[in-house]
PDB file with SEQRES, HELIX, SHEET and CRYST1 records, atoms N, CA, C and O in Angstrom:
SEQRES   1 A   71  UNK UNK UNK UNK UNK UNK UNK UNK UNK UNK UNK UNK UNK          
SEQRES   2 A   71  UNK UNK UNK UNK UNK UNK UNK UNK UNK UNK UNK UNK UNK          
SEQRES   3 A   71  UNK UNK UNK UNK UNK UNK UNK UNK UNK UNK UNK UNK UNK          
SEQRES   4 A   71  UNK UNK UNK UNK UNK UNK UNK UNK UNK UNK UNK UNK UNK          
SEQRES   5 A   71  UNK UNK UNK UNK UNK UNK UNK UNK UNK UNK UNK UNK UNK          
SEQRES   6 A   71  UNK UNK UNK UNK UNK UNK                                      
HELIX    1 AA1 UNK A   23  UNK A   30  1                                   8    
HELIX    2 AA2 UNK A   34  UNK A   51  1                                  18    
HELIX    3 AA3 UNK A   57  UNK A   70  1                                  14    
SHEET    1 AA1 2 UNK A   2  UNK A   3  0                                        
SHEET    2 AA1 2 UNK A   6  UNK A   7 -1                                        
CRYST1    1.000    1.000    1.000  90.00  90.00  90.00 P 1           1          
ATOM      1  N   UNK A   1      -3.193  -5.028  11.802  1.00  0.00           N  
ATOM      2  CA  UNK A   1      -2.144  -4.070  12.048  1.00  0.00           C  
ATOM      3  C   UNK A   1      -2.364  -2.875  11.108  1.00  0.00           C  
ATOM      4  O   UNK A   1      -2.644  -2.980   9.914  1.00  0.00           O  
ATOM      5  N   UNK A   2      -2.170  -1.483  11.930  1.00  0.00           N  
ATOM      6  CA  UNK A   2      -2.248  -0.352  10.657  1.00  0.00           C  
ATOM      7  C   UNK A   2      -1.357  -0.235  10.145  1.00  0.00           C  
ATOM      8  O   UNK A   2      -0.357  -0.665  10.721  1.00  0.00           O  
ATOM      9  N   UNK A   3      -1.177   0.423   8.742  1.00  0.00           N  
ATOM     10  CA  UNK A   3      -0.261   0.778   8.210  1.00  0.00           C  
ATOM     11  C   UNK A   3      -0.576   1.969   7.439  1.00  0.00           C  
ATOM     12  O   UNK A   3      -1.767   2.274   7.496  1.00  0.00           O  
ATOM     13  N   UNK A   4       0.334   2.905   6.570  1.00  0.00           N  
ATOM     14  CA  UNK A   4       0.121   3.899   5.701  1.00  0.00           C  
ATOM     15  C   UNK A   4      -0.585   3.274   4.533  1.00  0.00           C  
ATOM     16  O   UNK A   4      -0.817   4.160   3.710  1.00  0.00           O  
ATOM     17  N   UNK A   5      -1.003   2.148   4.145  1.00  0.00           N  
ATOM     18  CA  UNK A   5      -1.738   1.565   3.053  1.00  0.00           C  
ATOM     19  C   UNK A   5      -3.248   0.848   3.920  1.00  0.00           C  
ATOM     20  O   UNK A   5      -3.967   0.167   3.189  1.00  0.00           O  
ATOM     21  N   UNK A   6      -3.601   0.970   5.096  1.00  0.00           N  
ATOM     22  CA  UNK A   6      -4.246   0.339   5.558  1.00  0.00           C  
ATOM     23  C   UNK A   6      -4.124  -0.243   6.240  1.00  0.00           C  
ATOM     24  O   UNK A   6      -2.966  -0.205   6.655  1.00  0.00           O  
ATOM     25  N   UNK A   7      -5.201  -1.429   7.105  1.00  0.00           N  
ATOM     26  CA  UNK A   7      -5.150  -2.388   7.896  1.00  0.00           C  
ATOM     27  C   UNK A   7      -4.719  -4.090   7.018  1.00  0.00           C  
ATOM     28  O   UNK A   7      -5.327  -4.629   6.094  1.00  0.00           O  
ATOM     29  N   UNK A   8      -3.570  -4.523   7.696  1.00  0.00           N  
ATOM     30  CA  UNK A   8      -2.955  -5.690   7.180  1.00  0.00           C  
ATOM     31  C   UNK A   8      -3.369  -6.982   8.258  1.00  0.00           C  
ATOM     32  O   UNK A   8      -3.792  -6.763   9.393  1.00  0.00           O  
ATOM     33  N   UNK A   9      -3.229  -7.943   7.862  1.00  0.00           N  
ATOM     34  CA  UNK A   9      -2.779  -9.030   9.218  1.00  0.00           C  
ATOM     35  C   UNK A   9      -1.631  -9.308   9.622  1.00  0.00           C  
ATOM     36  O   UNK A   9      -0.610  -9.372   8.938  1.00  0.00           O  
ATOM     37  N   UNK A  10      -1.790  -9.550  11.161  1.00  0.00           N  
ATOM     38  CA  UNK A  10      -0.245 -10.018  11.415  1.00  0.00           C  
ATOM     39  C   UNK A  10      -0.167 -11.571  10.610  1.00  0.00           C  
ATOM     40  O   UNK A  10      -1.036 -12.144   9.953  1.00  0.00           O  
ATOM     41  N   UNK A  11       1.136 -11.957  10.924  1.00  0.00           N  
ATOM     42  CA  UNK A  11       1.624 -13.416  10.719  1.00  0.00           C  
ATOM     43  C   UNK A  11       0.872 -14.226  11.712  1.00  0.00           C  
ATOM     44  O   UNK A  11       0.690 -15.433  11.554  1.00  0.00           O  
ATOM     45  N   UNK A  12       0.534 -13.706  12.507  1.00  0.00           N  
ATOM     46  CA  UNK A  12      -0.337 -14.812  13.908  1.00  0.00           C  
ATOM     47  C   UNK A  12      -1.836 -14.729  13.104  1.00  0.00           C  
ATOM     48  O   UNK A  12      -2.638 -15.661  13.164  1.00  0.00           O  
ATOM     49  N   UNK A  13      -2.054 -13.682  12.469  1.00  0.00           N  
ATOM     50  CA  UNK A  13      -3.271 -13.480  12.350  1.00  0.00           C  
ATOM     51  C   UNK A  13      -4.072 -14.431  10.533  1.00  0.00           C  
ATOM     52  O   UNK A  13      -5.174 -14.280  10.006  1.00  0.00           O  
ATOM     53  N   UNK A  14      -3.278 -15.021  10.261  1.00  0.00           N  
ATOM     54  CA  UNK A  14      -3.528 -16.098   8.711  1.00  0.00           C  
ATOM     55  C   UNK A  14      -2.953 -17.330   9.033  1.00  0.00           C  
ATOM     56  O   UNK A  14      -1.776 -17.600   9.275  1.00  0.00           O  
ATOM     57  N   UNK A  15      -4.024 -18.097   9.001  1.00  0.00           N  
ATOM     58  CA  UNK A  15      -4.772 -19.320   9.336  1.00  0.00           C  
ATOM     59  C   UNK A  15      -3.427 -19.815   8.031  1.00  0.00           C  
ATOM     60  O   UNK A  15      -3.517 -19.433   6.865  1.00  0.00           O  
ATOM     61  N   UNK A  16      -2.252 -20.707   8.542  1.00  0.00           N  
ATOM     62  CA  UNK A  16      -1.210 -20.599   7.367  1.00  0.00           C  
ATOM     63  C   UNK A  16      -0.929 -22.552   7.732  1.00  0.00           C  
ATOM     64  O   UNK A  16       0.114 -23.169   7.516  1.00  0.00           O  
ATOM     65  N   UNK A  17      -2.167 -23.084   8.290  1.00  0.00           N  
ATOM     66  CA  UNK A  17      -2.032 -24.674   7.940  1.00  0.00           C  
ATOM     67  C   UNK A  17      -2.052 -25.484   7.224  1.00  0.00           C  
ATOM     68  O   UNK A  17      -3.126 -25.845   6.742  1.00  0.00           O  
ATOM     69  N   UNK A  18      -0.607 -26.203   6.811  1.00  0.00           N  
ATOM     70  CA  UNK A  18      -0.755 -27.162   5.435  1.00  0.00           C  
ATOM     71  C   UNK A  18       0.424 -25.999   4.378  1.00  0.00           C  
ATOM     72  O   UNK A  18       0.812 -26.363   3.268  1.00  0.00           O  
ATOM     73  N   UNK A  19       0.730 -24.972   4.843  1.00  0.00           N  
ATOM     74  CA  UNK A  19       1.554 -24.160   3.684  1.00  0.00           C  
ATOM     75  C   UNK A  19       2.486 -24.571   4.378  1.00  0.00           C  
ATOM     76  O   UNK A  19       2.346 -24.901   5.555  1.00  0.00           O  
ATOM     77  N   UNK A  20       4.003 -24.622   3.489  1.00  0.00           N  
ATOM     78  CA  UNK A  20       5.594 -24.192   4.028  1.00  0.00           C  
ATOM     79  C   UNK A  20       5.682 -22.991   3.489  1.00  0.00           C  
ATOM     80  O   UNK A  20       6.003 -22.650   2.350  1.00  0.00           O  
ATOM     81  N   UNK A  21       5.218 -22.096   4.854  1.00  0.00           N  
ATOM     82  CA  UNK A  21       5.996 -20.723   4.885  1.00  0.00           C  
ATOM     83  C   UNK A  21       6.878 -20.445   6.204  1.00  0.00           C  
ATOM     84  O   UNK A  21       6.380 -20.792   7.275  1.00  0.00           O  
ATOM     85  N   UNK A  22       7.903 -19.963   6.205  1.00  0.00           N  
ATOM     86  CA  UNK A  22       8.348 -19.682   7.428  1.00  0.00           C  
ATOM     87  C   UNK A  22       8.191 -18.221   8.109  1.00  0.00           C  
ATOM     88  O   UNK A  22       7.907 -17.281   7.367  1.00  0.00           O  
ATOM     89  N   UNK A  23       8.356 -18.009   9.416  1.00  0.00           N  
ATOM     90  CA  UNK A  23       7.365 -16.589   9.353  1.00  0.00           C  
ATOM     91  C   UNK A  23       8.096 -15.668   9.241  1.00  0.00           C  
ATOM     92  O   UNK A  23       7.684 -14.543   9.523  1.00  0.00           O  
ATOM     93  N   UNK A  24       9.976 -15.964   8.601  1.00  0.00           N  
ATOM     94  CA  UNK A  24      10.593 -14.493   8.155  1.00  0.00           C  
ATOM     95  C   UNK A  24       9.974 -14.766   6.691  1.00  0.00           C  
ATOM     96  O   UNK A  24       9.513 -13.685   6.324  1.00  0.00           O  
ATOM     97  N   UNK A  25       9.796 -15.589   5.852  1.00  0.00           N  
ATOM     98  CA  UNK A  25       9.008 -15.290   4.838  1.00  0.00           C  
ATOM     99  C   UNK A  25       7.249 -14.386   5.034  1.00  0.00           C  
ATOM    100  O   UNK A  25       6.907 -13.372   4.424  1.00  0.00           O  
ATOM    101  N   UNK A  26       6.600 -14.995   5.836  1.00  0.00           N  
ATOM    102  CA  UNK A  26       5.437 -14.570   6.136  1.00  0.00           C  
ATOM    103  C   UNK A  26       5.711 -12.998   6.174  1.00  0.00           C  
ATOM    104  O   UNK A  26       5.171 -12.148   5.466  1.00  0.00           O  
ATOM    105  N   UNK A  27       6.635 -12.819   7.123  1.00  0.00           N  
ATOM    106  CA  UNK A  27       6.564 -11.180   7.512  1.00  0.00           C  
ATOM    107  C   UNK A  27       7.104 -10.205   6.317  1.00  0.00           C  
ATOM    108  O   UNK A  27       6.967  -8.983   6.265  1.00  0.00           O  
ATOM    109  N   UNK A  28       7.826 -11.150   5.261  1.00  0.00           N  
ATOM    110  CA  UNK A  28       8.306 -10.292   4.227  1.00  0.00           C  
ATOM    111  C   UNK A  28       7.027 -10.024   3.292  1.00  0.00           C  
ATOM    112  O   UNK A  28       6.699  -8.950   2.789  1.00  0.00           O  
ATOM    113  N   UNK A  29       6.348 -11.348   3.180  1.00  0.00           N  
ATOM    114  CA  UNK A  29       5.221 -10.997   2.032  1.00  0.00           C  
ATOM    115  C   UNK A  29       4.054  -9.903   3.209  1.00  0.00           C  
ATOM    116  O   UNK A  29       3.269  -9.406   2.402  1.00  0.00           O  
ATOM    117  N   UNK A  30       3.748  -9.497   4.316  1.00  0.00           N  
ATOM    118  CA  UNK A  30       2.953  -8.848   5.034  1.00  0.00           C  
ATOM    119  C   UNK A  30       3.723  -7.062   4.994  1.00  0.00           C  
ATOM    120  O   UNK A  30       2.951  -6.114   5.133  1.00  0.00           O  
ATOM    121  N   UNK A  31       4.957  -6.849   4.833  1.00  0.00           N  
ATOM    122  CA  UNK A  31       5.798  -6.447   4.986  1.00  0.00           C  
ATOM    123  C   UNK A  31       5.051  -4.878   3.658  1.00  0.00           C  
ATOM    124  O   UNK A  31       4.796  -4.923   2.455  1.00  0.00           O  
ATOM    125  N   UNK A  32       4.963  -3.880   4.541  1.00  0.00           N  
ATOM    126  CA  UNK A  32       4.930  -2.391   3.303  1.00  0.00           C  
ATOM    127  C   UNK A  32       6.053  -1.502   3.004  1.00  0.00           C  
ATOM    128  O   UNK A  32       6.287  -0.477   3.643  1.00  0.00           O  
ATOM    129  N   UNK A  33       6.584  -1.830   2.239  1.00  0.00           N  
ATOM    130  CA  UNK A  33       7.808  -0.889   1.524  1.00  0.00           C  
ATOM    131  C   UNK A  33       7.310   0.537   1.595  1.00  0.00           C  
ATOM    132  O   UNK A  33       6.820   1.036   0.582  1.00  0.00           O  
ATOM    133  N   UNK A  34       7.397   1.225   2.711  1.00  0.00           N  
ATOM    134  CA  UNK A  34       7.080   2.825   2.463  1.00  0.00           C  
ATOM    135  C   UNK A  34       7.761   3.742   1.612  1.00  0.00           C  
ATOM    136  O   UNK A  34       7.339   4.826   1.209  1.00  0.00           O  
ATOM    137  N   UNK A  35       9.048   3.105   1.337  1.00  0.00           N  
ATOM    138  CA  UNK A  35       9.559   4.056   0.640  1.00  0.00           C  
ATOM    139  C   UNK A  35       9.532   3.642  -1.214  1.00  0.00           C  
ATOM    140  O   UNK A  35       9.545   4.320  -2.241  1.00  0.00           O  
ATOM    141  N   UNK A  36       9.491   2.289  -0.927  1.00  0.00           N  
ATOM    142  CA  UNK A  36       8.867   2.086  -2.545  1.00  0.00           C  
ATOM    143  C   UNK A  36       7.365   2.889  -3.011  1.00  0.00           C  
ATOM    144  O   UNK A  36       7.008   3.349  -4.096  1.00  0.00           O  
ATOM    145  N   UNK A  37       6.888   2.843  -2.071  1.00  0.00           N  
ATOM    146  CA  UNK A  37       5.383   3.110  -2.062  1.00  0.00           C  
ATOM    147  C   UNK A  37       5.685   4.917  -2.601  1.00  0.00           C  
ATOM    148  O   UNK A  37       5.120   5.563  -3.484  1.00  0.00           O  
ATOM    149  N   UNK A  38       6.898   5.351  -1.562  1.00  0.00           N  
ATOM    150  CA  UNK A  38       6.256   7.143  -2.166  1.00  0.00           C  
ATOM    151  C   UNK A  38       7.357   7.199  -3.081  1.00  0.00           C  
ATOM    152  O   UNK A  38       7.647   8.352  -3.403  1.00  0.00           O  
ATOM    153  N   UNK A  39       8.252   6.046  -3.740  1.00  0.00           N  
ATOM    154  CA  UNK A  39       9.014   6.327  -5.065  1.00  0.00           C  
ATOM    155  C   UNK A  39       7.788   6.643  -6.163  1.00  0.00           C  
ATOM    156  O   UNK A  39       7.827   7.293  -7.208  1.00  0.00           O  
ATOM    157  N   UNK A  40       6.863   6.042  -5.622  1.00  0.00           N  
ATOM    158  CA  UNK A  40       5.581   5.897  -6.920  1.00  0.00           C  
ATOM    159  C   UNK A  40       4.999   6.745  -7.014  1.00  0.00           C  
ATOM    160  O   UNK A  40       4.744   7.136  -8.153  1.00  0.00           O  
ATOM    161  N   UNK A  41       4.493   7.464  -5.875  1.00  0.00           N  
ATOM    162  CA  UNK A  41       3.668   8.858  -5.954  1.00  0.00           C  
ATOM    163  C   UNK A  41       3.510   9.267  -7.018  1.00  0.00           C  
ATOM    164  O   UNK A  41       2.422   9.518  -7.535  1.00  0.00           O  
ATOM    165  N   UNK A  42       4.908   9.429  -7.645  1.00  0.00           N  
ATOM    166  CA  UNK A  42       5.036  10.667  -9.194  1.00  0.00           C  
ATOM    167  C   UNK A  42       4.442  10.161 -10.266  1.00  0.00           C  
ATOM    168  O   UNK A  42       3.839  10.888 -11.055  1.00  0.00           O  
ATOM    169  N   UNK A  43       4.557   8.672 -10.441  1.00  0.00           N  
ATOM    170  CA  UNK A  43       3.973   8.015 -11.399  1.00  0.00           C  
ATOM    171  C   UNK A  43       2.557   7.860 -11.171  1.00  0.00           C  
ATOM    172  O   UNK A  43       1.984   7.614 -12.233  1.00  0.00           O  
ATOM    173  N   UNK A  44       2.030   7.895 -10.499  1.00  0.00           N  
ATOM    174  CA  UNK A  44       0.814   7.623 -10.154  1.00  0.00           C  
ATOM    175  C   UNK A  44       0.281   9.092 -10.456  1.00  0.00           C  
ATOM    176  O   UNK A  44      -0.652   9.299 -11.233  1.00  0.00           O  
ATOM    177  N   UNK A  45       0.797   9.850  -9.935  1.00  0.00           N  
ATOM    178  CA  UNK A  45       0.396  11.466 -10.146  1.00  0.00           C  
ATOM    179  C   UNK A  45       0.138  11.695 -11.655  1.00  0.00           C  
ATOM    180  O   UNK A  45      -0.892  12.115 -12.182  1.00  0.00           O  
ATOM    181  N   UNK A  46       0.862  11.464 -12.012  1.00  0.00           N  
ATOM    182  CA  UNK A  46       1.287  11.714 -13.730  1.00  0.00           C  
ATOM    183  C   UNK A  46       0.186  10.673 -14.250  1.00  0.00           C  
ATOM    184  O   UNK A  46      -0.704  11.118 -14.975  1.00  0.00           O  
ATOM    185  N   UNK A  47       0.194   9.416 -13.947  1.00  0.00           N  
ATOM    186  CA  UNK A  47      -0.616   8.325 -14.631  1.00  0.00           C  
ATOM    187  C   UNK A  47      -2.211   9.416 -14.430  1.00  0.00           C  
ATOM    188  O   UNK A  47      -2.706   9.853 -15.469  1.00  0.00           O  
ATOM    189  N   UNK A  48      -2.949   9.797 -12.937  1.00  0.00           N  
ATOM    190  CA  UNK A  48      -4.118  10.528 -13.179  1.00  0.00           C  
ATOM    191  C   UNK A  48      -3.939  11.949 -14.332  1.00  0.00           C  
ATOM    192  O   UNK A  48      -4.911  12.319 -14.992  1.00  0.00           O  
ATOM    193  N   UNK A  49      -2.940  12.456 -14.414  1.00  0.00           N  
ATOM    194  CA  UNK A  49      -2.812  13.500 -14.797  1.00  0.00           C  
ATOM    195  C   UNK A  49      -3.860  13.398 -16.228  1.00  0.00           C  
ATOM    196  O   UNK A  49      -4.665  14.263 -16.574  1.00  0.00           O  
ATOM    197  N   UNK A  50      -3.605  12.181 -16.874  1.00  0.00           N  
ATOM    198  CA  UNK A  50      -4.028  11.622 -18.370  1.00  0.00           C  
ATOM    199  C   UNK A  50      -5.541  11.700 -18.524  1.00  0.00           C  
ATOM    200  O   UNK A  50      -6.308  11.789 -19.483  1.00  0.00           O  
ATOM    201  N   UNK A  51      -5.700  11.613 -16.870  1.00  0.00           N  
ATOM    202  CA  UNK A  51      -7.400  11.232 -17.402  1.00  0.00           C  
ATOM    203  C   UNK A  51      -7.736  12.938 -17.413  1.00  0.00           C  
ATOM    204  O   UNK A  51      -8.656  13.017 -18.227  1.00  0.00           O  
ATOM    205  N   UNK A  52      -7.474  14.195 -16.964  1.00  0.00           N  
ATOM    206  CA  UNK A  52      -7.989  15.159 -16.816  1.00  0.00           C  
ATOM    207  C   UNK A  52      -8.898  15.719 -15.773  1.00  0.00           C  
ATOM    208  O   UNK A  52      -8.662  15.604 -14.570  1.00  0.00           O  
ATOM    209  N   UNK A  53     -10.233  16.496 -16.395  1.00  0.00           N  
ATOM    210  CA  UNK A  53     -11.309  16.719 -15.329  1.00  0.00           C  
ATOM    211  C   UNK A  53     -11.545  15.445 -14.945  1.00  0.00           C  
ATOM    212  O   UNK A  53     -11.431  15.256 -13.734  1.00  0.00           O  
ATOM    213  N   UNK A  54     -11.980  14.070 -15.928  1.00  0.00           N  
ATOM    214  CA  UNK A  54     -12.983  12.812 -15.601  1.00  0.00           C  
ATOM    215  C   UNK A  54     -11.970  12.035 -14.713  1.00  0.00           C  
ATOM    216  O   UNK A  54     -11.908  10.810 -14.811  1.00  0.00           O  
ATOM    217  N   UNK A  55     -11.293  12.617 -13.977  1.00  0.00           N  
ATOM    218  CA  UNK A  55     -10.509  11.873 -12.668  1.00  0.00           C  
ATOM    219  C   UNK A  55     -11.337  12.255 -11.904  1.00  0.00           C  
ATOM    220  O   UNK A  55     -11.375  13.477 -11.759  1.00  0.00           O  
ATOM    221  N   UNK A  56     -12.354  11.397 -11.085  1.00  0.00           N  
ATOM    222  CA  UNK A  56     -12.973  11.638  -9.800  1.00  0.00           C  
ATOM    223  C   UNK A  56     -12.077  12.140  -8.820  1.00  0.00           C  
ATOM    224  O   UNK A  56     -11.181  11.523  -8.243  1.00  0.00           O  
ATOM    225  N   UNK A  57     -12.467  13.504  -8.676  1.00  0.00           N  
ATOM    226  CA  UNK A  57     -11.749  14.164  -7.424  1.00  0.00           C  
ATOM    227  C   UNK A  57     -11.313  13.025  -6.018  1.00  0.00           C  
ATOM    228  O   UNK A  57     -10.322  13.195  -5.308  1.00  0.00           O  
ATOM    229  N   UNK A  58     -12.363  11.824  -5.851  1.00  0.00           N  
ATOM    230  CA  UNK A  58     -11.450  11.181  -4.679  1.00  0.00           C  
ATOM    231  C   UNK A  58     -10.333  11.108  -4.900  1.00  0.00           C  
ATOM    232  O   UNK A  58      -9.558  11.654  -4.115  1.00  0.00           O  
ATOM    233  N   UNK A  59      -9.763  10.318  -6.200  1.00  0.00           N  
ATOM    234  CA  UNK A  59      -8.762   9.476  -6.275  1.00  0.00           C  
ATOM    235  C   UNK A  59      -7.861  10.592  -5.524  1.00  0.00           C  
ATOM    236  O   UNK A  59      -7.130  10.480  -4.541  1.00  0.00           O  
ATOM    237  N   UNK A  60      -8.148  11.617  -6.269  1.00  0.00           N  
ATOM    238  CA  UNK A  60      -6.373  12.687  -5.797  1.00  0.00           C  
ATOM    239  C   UNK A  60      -6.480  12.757  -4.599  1.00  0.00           C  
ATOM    240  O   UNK A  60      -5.455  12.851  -3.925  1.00  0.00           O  
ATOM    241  N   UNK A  61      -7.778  12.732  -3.972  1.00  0.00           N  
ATOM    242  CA  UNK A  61      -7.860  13.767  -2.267  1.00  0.00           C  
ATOM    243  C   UNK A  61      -7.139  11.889  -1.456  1.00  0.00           C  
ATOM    244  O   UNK A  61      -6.693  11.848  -0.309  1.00  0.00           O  
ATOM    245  N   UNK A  62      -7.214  10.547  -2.427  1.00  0.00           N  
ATOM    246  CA  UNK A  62      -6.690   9.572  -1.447  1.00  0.00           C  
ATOM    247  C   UNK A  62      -5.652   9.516  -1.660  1.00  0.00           C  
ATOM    248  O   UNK A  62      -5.035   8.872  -0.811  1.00  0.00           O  
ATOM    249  N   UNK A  63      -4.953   9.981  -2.608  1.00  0.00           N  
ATOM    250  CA  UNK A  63      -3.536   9.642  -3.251  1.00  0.00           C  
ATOM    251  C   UNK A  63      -2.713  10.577  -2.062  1.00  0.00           C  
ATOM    252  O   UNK A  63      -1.613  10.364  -1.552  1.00  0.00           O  
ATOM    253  N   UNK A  64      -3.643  11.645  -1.837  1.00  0.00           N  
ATOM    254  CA  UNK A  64      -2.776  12.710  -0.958  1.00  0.00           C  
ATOM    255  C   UNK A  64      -2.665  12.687   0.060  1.00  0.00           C  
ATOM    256  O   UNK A  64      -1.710  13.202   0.641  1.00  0.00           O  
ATOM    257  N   UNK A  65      -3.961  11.853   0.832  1.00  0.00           N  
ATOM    258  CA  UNK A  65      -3.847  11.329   2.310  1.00  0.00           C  
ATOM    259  C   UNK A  65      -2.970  10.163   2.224  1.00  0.00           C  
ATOM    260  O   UNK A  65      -2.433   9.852   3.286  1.00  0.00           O  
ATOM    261  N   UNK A  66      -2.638   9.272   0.946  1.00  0.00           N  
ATOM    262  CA  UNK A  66      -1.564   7.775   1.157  1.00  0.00           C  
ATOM    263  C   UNK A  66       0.085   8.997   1.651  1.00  0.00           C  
ATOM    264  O   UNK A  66       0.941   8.930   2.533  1.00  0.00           O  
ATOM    265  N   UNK A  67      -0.217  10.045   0.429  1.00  0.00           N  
ATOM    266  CA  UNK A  67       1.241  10.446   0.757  1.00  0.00           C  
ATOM    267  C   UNK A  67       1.459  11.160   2.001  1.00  0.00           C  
ATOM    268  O   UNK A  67       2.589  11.300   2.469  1.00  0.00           O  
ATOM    269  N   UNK A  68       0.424  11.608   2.541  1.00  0.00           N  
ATOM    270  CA  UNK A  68       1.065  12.187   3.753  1.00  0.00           C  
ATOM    271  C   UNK A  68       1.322  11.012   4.877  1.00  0.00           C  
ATOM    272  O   UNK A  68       2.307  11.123   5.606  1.00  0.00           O  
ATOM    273  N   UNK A  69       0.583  10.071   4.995  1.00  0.00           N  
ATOM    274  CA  UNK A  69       0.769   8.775   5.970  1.00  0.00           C  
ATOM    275  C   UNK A  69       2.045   8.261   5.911  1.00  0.00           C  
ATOM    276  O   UNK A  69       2.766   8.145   6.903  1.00  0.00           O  
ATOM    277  N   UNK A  70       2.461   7.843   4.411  1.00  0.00           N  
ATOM    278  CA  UNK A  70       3.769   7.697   4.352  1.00  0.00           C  
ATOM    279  C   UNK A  70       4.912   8.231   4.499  1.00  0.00           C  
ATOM    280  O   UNK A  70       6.008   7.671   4.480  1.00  0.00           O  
ATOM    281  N   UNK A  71       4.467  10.224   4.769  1.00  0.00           N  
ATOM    282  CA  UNK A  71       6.035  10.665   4.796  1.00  0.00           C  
ATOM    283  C   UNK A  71       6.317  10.807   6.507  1.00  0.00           C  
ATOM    284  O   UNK A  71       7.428  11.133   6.924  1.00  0.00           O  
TER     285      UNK A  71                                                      
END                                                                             
């Protein structure tokens, strides 16, 4: 399944024999908090801020494609 963080599995899709999970548990732990996710942005922004130039330009150019997926 896609998501703004990537490709996940469904609950059909993890081989879940021999565990007690039930699948409103399953779907909670599969489950992406989008809006927790762009509470973080700032911190995360700020956390690269520290390293300076020696922040490999990806990180920011992915940080900026996570945030636009998510808004």
């Amino acid at each position: 399944m896609d998501t703004p963080l990537g490709k996940i599995p469904t609950t059909d899709g993890l081989d879940t024999e021999g565990l007690e999970v039930d699948e409103a548990d399953m779907k909670e732990l599969l489950r992406v908090d989008s809006e927790g996710w762009k509470a973080e942005i700032p911190s995360i922004k700020e956390h690269y801020a520290t390293f300076g130039d020696k922040l490999p330009a990806g990180l920011n150019e992915e940080l900026g494609e996570l945030e636009k997926r998510l808004s």
